[in-house]
PALOSE-281297 format. One record per residue (C-alpha): x, y negated, z negated. Coordinates in nm, 2 decimals, m for minus. Layout:
<kolgus>
> X | Y | Z $
...
</kolgus>
This chain:
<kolgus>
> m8.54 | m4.38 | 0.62 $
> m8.21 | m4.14 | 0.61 $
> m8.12 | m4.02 | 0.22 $
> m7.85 | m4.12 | 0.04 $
> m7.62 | m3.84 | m0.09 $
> m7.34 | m3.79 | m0.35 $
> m7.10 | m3.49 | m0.22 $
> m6.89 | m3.47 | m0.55 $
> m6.57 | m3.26 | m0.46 $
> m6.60 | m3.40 | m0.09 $
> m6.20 | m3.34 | 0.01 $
> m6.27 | m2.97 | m0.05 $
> m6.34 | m2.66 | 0.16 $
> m6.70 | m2.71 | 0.06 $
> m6.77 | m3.05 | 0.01 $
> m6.62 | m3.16 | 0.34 $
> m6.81 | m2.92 | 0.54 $
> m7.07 | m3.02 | 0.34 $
> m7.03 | m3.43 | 0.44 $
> m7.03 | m3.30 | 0.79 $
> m7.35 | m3.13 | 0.82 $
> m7.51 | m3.42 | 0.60 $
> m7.38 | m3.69 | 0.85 $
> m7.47 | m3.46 | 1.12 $
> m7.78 | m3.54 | 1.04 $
> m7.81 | m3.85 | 0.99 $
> m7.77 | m3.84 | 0.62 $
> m7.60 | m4.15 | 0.44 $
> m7.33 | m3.99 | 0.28 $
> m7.14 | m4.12 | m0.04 $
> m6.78 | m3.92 | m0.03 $
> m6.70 | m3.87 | m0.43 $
> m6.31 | m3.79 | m0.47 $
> m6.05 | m3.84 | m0.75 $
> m5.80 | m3.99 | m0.54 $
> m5.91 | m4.26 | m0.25 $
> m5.58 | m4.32 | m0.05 $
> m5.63 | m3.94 | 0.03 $
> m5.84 | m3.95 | 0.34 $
> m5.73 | m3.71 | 0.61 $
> m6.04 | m3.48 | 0.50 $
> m6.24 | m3.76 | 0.66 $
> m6.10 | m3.91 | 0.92 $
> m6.35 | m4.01 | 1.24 $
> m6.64 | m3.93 | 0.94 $
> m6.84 | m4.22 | 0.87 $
> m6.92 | m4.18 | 0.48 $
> m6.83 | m4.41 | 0.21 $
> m6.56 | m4.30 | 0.01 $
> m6.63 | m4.32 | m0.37 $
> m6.40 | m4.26 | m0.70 $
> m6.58 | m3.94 | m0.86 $
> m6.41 | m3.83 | m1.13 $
> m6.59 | m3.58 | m1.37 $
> m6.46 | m3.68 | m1.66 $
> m6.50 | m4.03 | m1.62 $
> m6.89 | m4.11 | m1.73 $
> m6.89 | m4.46 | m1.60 $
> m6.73 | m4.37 | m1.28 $
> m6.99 | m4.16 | m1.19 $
> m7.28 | m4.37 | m1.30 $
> m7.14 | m4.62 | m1.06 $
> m7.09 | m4.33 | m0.82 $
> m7.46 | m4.24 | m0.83 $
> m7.58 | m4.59 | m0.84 $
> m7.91 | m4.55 | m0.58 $
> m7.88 | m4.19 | m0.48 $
> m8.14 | m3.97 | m0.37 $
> m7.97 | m3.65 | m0.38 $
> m7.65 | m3.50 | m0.56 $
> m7.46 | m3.24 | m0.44 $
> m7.19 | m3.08 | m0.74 $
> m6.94 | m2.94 | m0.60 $
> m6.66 | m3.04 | m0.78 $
> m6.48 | m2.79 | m1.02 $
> m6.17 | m2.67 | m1.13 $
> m6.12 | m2.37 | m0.92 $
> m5.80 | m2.19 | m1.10 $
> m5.76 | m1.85 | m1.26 $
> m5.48 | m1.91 | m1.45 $
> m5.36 | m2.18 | m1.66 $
> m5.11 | m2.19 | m1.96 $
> m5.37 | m2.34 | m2.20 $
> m5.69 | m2.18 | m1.98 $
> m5.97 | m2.32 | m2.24 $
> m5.81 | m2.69 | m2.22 $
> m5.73 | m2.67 | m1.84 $
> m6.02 | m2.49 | m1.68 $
> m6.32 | m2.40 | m1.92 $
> m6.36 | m2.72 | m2.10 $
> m6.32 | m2.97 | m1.82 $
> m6.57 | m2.74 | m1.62 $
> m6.83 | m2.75 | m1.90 $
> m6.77 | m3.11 | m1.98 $
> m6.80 | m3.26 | m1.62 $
> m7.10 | m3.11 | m1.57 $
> m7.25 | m3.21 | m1.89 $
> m7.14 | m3.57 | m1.81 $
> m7.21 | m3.58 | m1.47 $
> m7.58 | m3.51 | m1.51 $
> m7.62 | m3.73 | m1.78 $
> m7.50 | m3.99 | m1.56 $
> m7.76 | m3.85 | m1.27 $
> m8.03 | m3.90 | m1.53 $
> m7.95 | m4.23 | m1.62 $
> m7.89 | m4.34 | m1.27 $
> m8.24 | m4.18 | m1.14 $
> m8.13 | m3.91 | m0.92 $
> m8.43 | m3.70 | m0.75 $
> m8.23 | m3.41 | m0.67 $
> m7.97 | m3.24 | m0.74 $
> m7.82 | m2.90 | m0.56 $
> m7.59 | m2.78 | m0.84 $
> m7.29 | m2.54 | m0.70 $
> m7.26 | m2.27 | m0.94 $
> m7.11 | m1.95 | m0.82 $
> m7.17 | m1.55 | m0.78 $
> m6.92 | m1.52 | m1.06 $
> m7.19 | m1.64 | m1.29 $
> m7.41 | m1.36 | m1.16 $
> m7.11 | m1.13 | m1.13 $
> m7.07 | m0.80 | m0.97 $
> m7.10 | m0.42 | m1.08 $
> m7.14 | m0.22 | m0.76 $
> m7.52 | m0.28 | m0.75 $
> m7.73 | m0.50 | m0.56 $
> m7.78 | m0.78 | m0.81 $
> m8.01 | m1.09 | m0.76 $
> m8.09 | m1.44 | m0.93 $
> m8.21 | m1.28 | m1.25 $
> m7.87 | m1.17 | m1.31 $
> m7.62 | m1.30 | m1.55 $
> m7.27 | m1.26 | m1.61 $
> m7.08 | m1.16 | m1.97 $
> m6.76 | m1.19 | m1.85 $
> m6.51 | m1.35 | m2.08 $
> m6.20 | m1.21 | m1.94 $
> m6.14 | m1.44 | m1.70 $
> m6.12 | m1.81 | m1.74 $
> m6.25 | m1.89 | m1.43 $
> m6.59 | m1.65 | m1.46 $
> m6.63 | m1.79 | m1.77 $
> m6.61 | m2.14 | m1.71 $
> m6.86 | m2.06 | m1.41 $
> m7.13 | m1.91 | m1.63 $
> m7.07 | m2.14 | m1.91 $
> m7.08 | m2.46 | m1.68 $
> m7.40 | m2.32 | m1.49 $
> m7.59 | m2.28 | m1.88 $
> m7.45 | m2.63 | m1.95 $
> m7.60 | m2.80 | m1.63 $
> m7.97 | m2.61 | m1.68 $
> m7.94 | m2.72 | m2.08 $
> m7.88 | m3.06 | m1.95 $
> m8.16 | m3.10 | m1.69 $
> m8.42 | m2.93 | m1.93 $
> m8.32 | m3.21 | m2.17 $
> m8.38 | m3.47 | m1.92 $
> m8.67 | m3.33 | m1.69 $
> m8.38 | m3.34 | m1.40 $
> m8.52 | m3.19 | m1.07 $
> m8.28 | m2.92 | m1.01 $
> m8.15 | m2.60 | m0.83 $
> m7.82 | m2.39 | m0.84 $
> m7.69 | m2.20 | m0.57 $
> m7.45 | m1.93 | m0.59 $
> m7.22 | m1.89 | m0.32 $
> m6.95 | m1.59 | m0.29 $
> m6.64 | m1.63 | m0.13 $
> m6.65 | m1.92 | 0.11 $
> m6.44 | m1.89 | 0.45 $
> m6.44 | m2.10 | 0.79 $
> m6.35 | m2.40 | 0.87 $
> m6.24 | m2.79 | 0.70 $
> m5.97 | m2.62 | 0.48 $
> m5.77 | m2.96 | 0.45 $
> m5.59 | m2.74 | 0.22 $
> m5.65 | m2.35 | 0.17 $
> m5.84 | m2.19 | m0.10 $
> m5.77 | m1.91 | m0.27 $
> m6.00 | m1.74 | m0.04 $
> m5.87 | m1.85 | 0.29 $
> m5.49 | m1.81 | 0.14 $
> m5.55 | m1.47 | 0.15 $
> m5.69 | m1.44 | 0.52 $
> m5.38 | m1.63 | 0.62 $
> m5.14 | m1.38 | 0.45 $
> m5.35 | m1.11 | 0.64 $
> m5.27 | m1.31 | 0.91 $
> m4.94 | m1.32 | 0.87 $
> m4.91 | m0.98 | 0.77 $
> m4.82 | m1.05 | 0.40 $
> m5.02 | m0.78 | 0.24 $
> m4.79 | m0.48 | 0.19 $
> m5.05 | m0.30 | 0.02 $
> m5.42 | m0.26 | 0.02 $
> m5.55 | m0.37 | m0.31 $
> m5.87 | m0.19 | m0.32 $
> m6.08 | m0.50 | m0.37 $
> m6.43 | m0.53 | m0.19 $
> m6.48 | m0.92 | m0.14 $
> m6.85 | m1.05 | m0.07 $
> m6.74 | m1.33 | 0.20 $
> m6.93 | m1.57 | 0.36 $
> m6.92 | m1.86 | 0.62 $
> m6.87 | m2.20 | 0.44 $
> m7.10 | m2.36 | 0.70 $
> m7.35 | m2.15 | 0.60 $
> m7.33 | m2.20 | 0.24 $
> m7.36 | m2.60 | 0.32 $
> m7.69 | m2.53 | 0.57 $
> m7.80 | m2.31 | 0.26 $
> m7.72 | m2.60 | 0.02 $
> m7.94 | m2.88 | 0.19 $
> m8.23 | m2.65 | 0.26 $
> m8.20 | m2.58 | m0.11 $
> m8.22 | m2.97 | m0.13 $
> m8.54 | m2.98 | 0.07 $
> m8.72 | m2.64 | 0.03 $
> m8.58 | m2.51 | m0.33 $
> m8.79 | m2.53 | m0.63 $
> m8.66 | m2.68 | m0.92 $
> m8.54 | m2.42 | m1.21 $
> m8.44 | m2.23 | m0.95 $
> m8.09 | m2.05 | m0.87 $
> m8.02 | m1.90 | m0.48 $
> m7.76 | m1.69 | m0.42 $
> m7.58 | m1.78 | m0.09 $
> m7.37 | m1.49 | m0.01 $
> m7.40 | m1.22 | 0.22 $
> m7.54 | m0.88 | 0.16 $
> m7.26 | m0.63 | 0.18 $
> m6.87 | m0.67 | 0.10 $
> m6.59 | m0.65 | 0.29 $
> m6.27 | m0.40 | 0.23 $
> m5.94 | m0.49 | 0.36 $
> m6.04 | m0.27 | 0.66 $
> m6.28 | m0.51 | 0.79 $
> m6.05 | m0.79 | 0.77 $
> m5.79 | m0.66 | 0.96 $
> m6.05 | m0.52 | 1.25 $
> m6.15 | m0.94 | 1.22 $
> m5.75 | m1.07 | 1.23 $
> m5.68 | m0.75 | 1.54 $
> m6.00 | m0.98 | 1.72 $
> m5.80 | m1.31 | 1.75 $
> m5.44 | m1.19 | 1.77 $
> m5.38 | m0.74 | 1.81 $
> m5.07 | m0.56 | 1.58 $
> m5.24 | m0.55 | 1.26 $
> m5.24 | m0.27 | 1.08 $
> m5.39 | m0.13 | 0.72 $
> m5.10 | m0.08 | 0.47 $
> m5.12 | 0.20 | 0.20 $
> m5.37 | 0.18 | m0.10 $
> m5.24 | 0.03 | m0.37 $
> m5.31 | 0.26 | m0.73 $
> m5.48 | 0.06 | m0.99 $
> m5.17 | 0.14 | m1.27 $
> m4.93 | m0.05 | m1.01 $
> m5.15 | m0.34 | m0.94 $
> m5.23 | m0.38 | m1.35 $
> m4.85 | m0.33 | m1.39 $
> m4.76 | m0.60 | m1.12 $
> m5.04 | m0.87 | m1.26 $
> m4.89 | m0.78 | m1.62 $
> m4.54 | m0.88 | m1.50 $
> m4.70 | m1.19 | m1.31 $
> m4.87 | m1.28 | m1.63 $
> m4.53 | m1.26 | m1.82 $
> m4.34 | m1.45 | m1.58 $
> m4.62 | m1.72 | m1.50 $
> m4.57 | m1.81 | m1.88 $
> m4.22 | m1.85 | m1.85 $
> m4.23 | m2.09 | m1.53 $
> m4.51 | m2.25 | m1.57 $
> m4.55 | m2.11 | m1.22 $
> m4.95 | m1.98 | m1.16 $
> m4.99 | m1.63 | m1.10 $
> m5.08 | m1.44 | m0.80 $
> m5.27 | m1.17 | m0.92 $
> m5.38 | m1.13 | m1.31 $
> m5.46 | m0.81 | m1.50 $
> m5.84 | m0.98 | m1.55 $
> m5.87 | m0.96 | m1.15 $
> m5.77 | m0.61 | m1.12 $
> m6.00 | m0.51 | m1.41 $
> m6.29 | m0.70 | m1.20 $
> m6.19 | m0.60 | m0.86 $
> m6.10 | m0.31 | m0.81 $
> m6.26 | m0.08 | m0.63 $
> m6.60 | m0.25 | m0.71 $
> m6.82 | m0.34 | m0.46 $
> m6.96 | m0.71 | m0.46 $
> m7.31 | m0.71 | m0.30 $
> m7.60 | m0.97 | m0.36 $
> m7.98 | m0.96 | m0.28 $
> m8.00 | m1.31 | m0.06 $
> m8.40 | m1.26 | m0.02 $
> m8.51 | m1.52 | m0.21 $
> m8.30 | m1.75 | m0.05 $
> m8.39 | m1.56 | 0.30 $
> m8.77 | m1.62 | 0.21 $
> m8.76 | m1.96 | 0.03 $
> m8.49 | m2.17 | 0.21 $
> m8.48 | m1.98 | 0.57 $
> m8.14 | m1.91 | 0.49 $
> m7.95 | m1.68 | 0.76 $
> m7.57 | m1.63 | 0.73 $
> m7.34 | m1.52 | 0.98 $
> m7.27 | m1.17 | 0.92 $
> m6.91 | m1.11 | 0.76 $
> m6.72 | m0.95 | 1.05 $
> m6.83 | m1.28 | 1.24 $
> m6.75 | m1.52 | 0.96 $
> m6.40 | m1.32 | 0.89 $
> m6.32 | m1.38 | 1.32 $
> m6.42 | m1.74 | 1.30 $
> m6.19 | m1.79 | 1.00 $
> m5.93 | m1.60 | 1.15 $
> m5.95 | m1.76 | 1.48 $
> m5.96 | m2.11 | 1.25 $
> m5.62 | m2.03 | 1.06 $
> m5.49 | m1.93 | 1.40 $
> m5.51 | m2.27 | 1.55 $
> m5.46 | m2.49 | 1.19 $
> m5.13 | m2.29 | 1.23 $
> m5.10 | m2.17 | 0.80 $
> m4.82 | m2.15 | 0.56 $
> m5.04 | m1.96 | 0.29 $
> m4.90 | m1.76 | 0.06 $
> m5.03 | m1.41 | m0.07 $
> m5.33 | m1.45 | m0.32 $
> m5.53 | m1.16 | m0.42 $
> m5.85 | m1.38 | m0.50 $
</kolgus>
Protein backbone atom coordinates (compact mmCIF):
# COMPACT_ATOMS: atom_id res chain seq x y z
CA UNK A 1 0.00 0.00 0.00
CA UNK A 2 1.91 3.38 -1.36
CA UNK A 3 1.81 6.44 1.42
CA UNK A 4 0.10 9.37 1.17
CA UNK A 5 2.13 12.62 1.34
CA UNK A 6 1.54 16.30 1.92
CA UNK A 7 4.44 18.40 -0.01
CA UNK A 8 3.56 21.91 1.50
CA UNK A 9 5.36 24.50 -0.74
CA UNK A 10 5.07 22.00 -3.82
CA UNK A 11 5.50 24.85 -6.72
CA UNK A 12 8.96 25.58 -5.30
CA UNK A 13 12.57 24.66 -6.07
CA UNK A 14 12.24 22.10 -3.26
CA UNK A 15 8.93 20.93 -3.02
CA UNK A 16 8.56 20.21 -6.73
CA UNK A 17 11.65 18.15 -6.86
CA UNK A 18 10.46 16.86 -3.87
CA UNK A 19 6.84 15.65 -5.59
CA UNK A 20 8.97 14.12 -8.17
CA UNK A 21 11.07 11.77 -6.39
CA UNK A 22 7.89 10.92 -4.14
CA UNK A 23 5.88 9.94 -7.33
CA UNK A 24 8.88 8.37 -8.63
CA UNK A 25 8.34 6.12 -6.35
CA UNK A 26 5.21 5.39 -6.28
CA UNK A 27 4.28 7.65 -3.47
CA UNK A 28 0.60 9.19 -3.53
CA UNK A 29 1.41 12.63 -3.45
CA UNK A 30 -0.96 15.57 -2.20
CA UNK A 31 0.50 18.87 -4.07
CA UNK A 32 -0.22 21.80 -1.25
CA UNK A 33 -0.01 25.38 -2.99
CA UNK A 34 -1.55 28.79 -2.32
CA UNK A 35 -2.76 29.40 -5.65
CA UNK A 36 -4.38 26.27 -7.77
CA UNK A 37 -4.76 27.74 -11.37
CA UNK A 38 -0.83 27.93 -11.14
CA UNK A 39 0.19 24.53 -12.50
CA UNK A 40 3.06 24.61 -14.90
CA UNK A 41 5.29 23.27 -11.84
CA UNK A 42 3.33 20.04 -12.38
CA UNK A 43 2.43 19.46 -15.61
CA UNK A 44 2.64 15.47 -16.88
CA UNK A 45 2.96 14.87 -12.67
CA UNK A 46 0.24 12.93 -11.39
CA UNK A 47 -0.42 14.42 -7.74
CA UNK A 48 -3.38 15.98 -6.45
CA UNK A 49 -3.28 19.51 -6.26
CA UNK A 50 -4.42 20.93 -2.82
CA UNK A 51 -4.96 24.61 -1.39
CA UNK A 52 -2.17 24.84 1.40
CA UNK A 53 -2.06 27.88 2.84
CA UNK A 54 -0.14 28.35 6.14
CA UNK A 55 -2.03 30.72 7.62
CA UNK A 56 -5.20 29.26 6.94
CA UNK A 57 -5.83 26.46 9.99
CA UNK A 58 -8.84 24.88 8.28
CA UNK A 59 -7.29 24.75 5.02
CA UNK A 60 -4.70 22.74 6.12
CA UNK A 61 -6.69 20.42 8.28
CA UNK A 62 -8.52 19.61 5.12
CA UNK A 63 -5.17 19.53 3.43
CA UNK A 64 -3.88 16.80 5.71
CA UNK A 65 -7.19 14.94 5.94
CA UNK A 66 -5.64 11.01 5.80
CA UNK A 67 -1.94 11.64 5.43
CA UNK A 68 0.73 9.49 6.36
CA UNK A 69 3.56 11.82 6.01
CA UNK A 70 4.12 15.67 5.85
CA UNK A 71 6.67 17.23 4.20
CA UNK A 72 7.03 21.47 5.36
CA UNK A 73 8.49 23.01 3.02
CA UNK A 74 6.66 26.09 2.72
CA UNK A 75 8.24 29.43 4.01
CA UNK A 76 8.66 32.81 3.36
CA UNK A 77 12.07 32.91 1.83
CA UNK A 78 12.92 36.90 1.73
CA UNK A 79 15.67 38.91 3.36
CA UNK A 80 14.27 42.03 3.16
CA UNK A 81 10.93 43.41 3.76
CA UNK A 82 9.70 46.97 4.76
CA UNK A 83 7.97 45.71 7.89
CA UNK A 84 10.45 42.45 8.19
CA UNK A 85 8.75 41.19 11.70
CA UNK A 86 5.05 41.38 10.00
CA UNK A 87 6.25 40.13 6.54
CA UNK A 88 8.70 37.37 7.22
CA UNK A 89 9.24 36.46 10.95
CA UNK A 90 5.75 36.26 12.14
CA UNK A 91 4.13 34.48 9.22
CA UNK A 92 7.11 31.95 9.41
CA UNK A 93 6.58 31.33 13.16
CA UNK A 94 2.82 31.28 12.91
CA UNK A 95 2.50 28.81 9.90
CA UNK A 96 4.40 26.49 11.43
CA UNK A 97 2.78 26.64 14.73
CA UNK A 98 -0.59 26.23 12.90
CA UNK A 99 0.35 23.85 10.57
CA UNK A 100 1.29 21.25 13.08
CA UNK A 101 -1.52 21.78 15.16
CA UNK A 102 -3.54 20.93 12.28
CA UNK A 103 -1.05 17.67 11.65
CA UNK A 104 -1.90 16.69 15.16
CA UNK A 105 -5.45 16.99 14.85
CA UNK A 106 -5.56 15.41 11.61
CA UNK A 107 -3.33 12.25 12.80
CA UNK A 108 -0.26 12.66 10.83
CA UNK A 109 2.62 9.89 11.57
CA UNK A 110 5.32 11.74 10.21
CA UNK A 111 6.47 14.73 9.58
CA UNK A 112 10.06 15.83 7.84
CA UNK A 113 10.13 19.47 8.88
CA UNK A 114 12.41 21.78 6.49
CA UNK A 115 14.31 23.96 8.70
CA UNK A 116 17.54 25.36 7.34
CA UNK A 117 21.53 25.66 8.01
CA UNK A 118 20.71 29.29 8.95
CA UNK A 119 19.31 27.98 12.17
CA UNK A 120 22.60 26.26 12.80
CA UNK A 121 24.49 29.13 11.21
CA UNK A 122 28.07 29.38 10.29
CA UNK A 123 31.43 30.66 11.87
CA UNK A 124 34.19 29.15 9.84
CA UNK A 125 34.16 25.88 11.89
CA UNK A 126 32.82 22.61 11.16
CA UNK A 127 29.53 22.80 13.06
CA UNK A 128 26.93 19.92 13.43
CA UNK A 129 23.30 19.28 14.66
CA UNK A 130 24.03 20.38 18.23
CA UNK A 131 24.46 23.71 16.98
CA UNK A 132 22.26 26.72 17.23
CA UNK A 133 22.12 29.99 15.72
CA UNK A 134 21.83 33.68 17.73
CA UNK A 135 21.56 35.56 14.88
CA UNK A 136 19.09 38.40 15.02
CA UNK A 137 20.46 40.54 12.37
CA UNK A 138 18.83 39.17 9.70
CA UNK A 139 15.16 38.61 9.39
CA UNK A 140 15.41 35.70 7.48
CA UNK A 141 17.96 33.70 10.02
CA UNK A 142 15.91 34.64 12.55
CA UNK A 143 12.65 33.63 11.40
CA UNK A 144 14.54 30.18 10.53
CA UNK A 145 15.70 29.61 14.06
CA UNK A 146 12.61 30.91 15.63
CA UNK A 147 10.26 28.84 13.30
CA UNK A 148 12.46 25.54 13.82
CA UNK A 149 12.03 26.26 18.11
CA UNK A 150 8.32 26.77 17.31
CA UNK A 151 7.79 23.50 15.39
CA UNK A 152 9.83 21.21 18.14
CA UNK A 153 7.71 23.32 20.98
CA UNK A 154 4.70 22.27 19.09
CA UNK A 155 5.34 18.51 18.52
CA UNK A 156 6.70 18.10 22.16
CA UNK A 157 3.22 19.46 23.17
CA UNK A 158 1.52 17.03 21.02
CA UNK A 159 3.84 13.79 21.05
CA UNK A 160 4.21 14.54 17.04
CA UNK A 161 6.63 12.07 15.42
CA UNK A 162 9.15 14.44 14.06
CA UNK A 163 12.53 15.32 12.38
CA UNK A 164 14.05 18.61 10.91
CA UNK A 165 16.52 18.69 8.23
CA UNK A 166 18.72 21.47 7.47
CA UNK A 167 19.60 21.98 4.06
CA UNK A 168 22.18 24.77 2.83
CA UNK A 169 21.91 26.35 -0.36
CA UNK A 170 19.87 24.27 -2.70
CA UNK A 171 20.85 24.26 -6.55
CA UNK A 172 19.73 21.91 -9.60
CA UNK A 173 17.04 21.52 -11.31
CA UNK A 174 12.64 22.28 -11.12
CA UNK A 175 13.40 26.06 -10.70
CA UNK A 176 9.81 26.99 -12.07
CA UNK A 177 11.11 30.22 -10.94
CA UNK A 178 14.68 30.96 -9.57
CA UNK A 179 15.71 31.23 -6.09
CA UNK A 180 17.87 33.45 -4.66
CA UNK A 181 20.40 30.81 -4.90
CA UNK A 182 20.04 29.89 -8.46
CA UNK A 183 19.61 33.78 -9.37
CA UNK A 184 22.95 34.20 -8.54
CA UNK A 185 24.40 31.13 -10.64
CA UNK A 186 22.49 32.66 -13.57
CA UNK A 187 24.12 36.07 -13.18
CA UNK A 188 27.52 34.13 -13.06
CA UNK A 189 26.29 32.82 -16.01
CA UNK A 190 25.61 35.68 -17.56
CA UNK A 191 28.61 37.34 -16.46
CA UNK A 192 26.75 39.84 -14.05
CA UNK A 193 29.21 39.68 -11.18
CA UNK A 194 31.57 42.65 -11.62
CA UNK A 195 33.17 41.79 -8.47
CA UNK A 196 33.99 38.97 -6.28
CA UNK A 197 32.16 39.33 -3.06
CA UNK A 198 34.23 37.24 -0.81
CA UNK A 199 31.40 34.99 0.25
CA UNK A 200 31.98 31.18 0.70
CA UNK A 201 28.44 29.50 0.03
CA UNK A 202 27.92 25.81 1.28
CA UNK A 203 25.85 24.54 -1.93
CA UNK A 204 24.21 21.58 -2.48
CA UNK A 205 22.14 19.51 -5.17
CA UNK A 206 18.35 20.08 -4.57
CA UNK A 207 17.85 16.44 -5.62
CA UNK A 208 19.85 15.42 -2.99
CA UNK A 209 18.29 17.38 -0.32
CA UNK A 210 14.80 15.67 -1.43
CA UNK A 211 16.53 11.89 -1.48
CA UNK A 212 17.89 13.19 2.08
CA UNK A 213 14.37 14.33 3.10
CA UNK A 214 12.44 10.99 2.52
CA UNK A 215 15.16 8.81 3.94
CA UNK A 216 14.75 11.22 6.92
CA UNK A 217 11.02 10.12 6.55
CA UNK A 218 11.85 6.50 6.75
CA UNK A 219 15.14 6.12 8.62
CA UNK A 220 15.24 9.41 10.91
CA UNK A 221 14.49 9.25 14.58
CA UNK A 222 12.14 11.46 15.88
CA UNK A 223 13.69 14.63 17.96
CA UNK A 224 16.04 14.52 15.52
CA UNK A 225 17.63 17.39 13.26
CA UNK A 226 20.03 16.38 9.95
CA UNK A 227 21.93 18.63 8.32
CA UNK A 228 21.73 18.13 4.48
CA UNK A 229 24.41 20.12 3.11
CA UNK A 230 27.76 19.37 1.85
CA UNK A 231 30.93 19.44 3.72
CA UNK A 232 33.07 22.23 2.35
CA UNK A 233 32.01 25.68 0.70
CA UNK A 234 32.36 27.02 -2.40
CA UNK A 235 34.23 30.57 -3.32
CA UNK A 236 33.38 32.30 -6.44
CA UNK A 237 36.39 30.51 -7.89
CA UNK A 238 34.70 27.23 -7.98
CA UNK A 239 31.72 28.50 -9.57
CA UNK A 240 33.19 29.94 -12.37
CA UNK A 241 35.66 26.71 -13.03
CA UNK A 242 31.70 25.00 -12.90
CA UNK A 243 29.97 27.86 -15.47
CA UNK A 244 33.82 27.59 -17.85
CA UNK A 245 32.54 23.48 -17.86
CA UNK A 246 29.21 24.14 -19.71
CA UNK A 247 29.95 27.21 -21.71
CA UNK A 248 34.29 28.63 -21.65
CA UNK A 249 35.04 32.81 -21.29
CA UNK A 250 34.43 33.13 -17.82
CA UNK A 251 36.57 34.85 -15.86
CA UNK A 252 37.13 35.82 -11.92
CA UNK A 253 36.58 39.63 -11.49
CA UNK A 254 38.54 41.59 -8.70
CA UNK A 255 37.82 41.12 -4.94
CA UNK A 256 35.47 43.14 -3.71
CA UNK A 257 36.76 45.08 -0.09
CA UNK A 258 34.35 44.60 2.72
CA UNK A 259 33.91 48.70 3.30
CA UNK A 260 32.54 48.85 -0.47
CA UNK A 261 30.19 46.00 -0.24
CA UNK A 262 28.81 47.41 3.40
CA UNK A 263 28.70 50.81 1.72
CA UNK A 264 26.82 49.44 -1.42
CA UNK A 265 24.13 47.24 0.86
CA UNK A 266 23.90 50.53 3.05
CA UNK A 267 22.85 52.50 -0.07
CA UNK A 268 20.61 49.39 -1.24
CA UNK A 269 18.99 49.51 2.17
CA UNK A 270 18.32 53.29 1.76
CA UNK A 271 16.91 53.15 -1.51
CA UNK A 272 14.87 49.74 -1.04
CA UNK A 273 12.93 51.96 1.60
CA UNK A 274 12.18 54.52 -0.71
CA UNK A 275 10.84 52.12 -3.55
CA UNK A 276 9.53 49.63 -1.96
CA UNK A 277 11.84 47.85 -4.27
CA UNK A 278 13.79 44.63 -2.25
CA UNK A 279 17.31 44.82 -1.95
CA UNK A 280 20.08 43.05 -3.52
CA UNK A 281 22.52 42.81 -1.03
CA UNK A 282 21.94 44.07 2.79
CA UNK A 283 24.53 45.19 5.31
CA UNK A 284 23.25 41.94 7.56
CA UNK A 285 24.65 39.67 4.52
CA UNK A 286 27.88 41.19 4.29
CA UNK A 287 28.29 41.09 8.08
CA UNK A 288 27.39 37.14 7.82
CA UNK A 289 29.21 36.45 4.64
CA UNK A 290 32.02 37.67 4.15
CA UNK A 291 34.87 35.97 3.98
CA UNK A 292 33.46 33.20 6.32
CA UNK A 293 33.56 29.88 5.42
CA UNK A 294 30.19 27.85 5.69
CA UNK A 295 31.00 24.13 6.40
CA UNK A 296 28.74 21.45 8.08
CA UNK A 297 29.46 17.92 9.64
CA UNK A 298 26.78 15.78 7.43
CA UNK A 299 27.81 12.35 9.43
CA UNK A 300 24.93 11.84 11.17
CA UNK A 301 22.99 12.20 8.35
CA UNK A 302 25.90 10.05 6.31
CA UNK A 303 25.46 7.31 9.09
CA UNK A 304 21.74 7.41 9.96
CA UNK A 305 19.88 8.14 6.64
CA UNK A 306 22.71 6.90 3.98
CA UNK A 307 22.74 10.21 2.82
CA UNK A 308 25.50 10.88 -0.10
CA UNK A 309 25.39 14.24 -1.91
CA UNK A 310 26.86 15.12 -5.11
CA UNK A 311 29.99 16.87 -4.43
CA UNK A 312 29.63 20.79 -5.09
CA UNK A 313 31.72 21.20 -8.23
CA UNK A 314 29.31 18.53 -9.72
CA UNK A 315 26.14 20.05 -8.30
CA UNK A 316 27.46 23.74 -9.42
CA UNK A 317 27.98 21.94 -13.36
CA UNK A 318 24.62 20.34 -13.30
CA UNK A 319 22.98 23.67 -12.32
CA UNK A 320 24.91 25.47 -14.63
CA UNK A 321 24.32 23.18 -17.50
CA UNK A 322 20.40 23.44 -16.12
CA UNK A 323 20.20 27.39 -16.40
CA UNK A 324 21.96 26.88 -19.66
CA UNK A 325 19.11 25.05 -21.36
CA UNK A 326 16.03 26.78 -19.10
CA UNK A 327 17.57 29.81 -21.01
CA UNK A 328 17.57 32.59 -17.44
CA UNK A 329 16.73 36.18 -17.19
CA UNK A 330 18.10 36.29 -13.43
CA UNK A 331 19.15 39.14 -11.96
CA UNK A 332 22.27 39.68 -9.72
CA UNK A 333 21.59 38.43 -6.01
CA UNK A 334 24.30 38.06 -3.62
CA UNK A 335 22.37 35.31 -1.50
Amino acid sequence: MSTLCLVTGANGHLGNTLVRALLARGDKVRAGVRNLDNRASFEGLACELVYAELQDKVAMRKALEGVDVLYQVAAVFRHWARDPNAEIIQPNINGTRLLLEAAAEAGVRRIVYVSSVAAVGHNGQLLDEACWNDEASNPYYLSKILSERMAWKVAQEHDLWMVSVLPSAMIGPNANRLTDTMSFLAAVQGRRVPLDPNFHFNFVDVRDVAEGMIQAAEKGRSGQRYILANRYSSPLAVLIDAANHIGPGHRLPPLAPRWLLLGLAWLQERLARVTGKPAELLVSQVRLFYGVRQEYSIAKAQAELGYCPRPPEQALRAAFGYLAVRGTGGVIALI
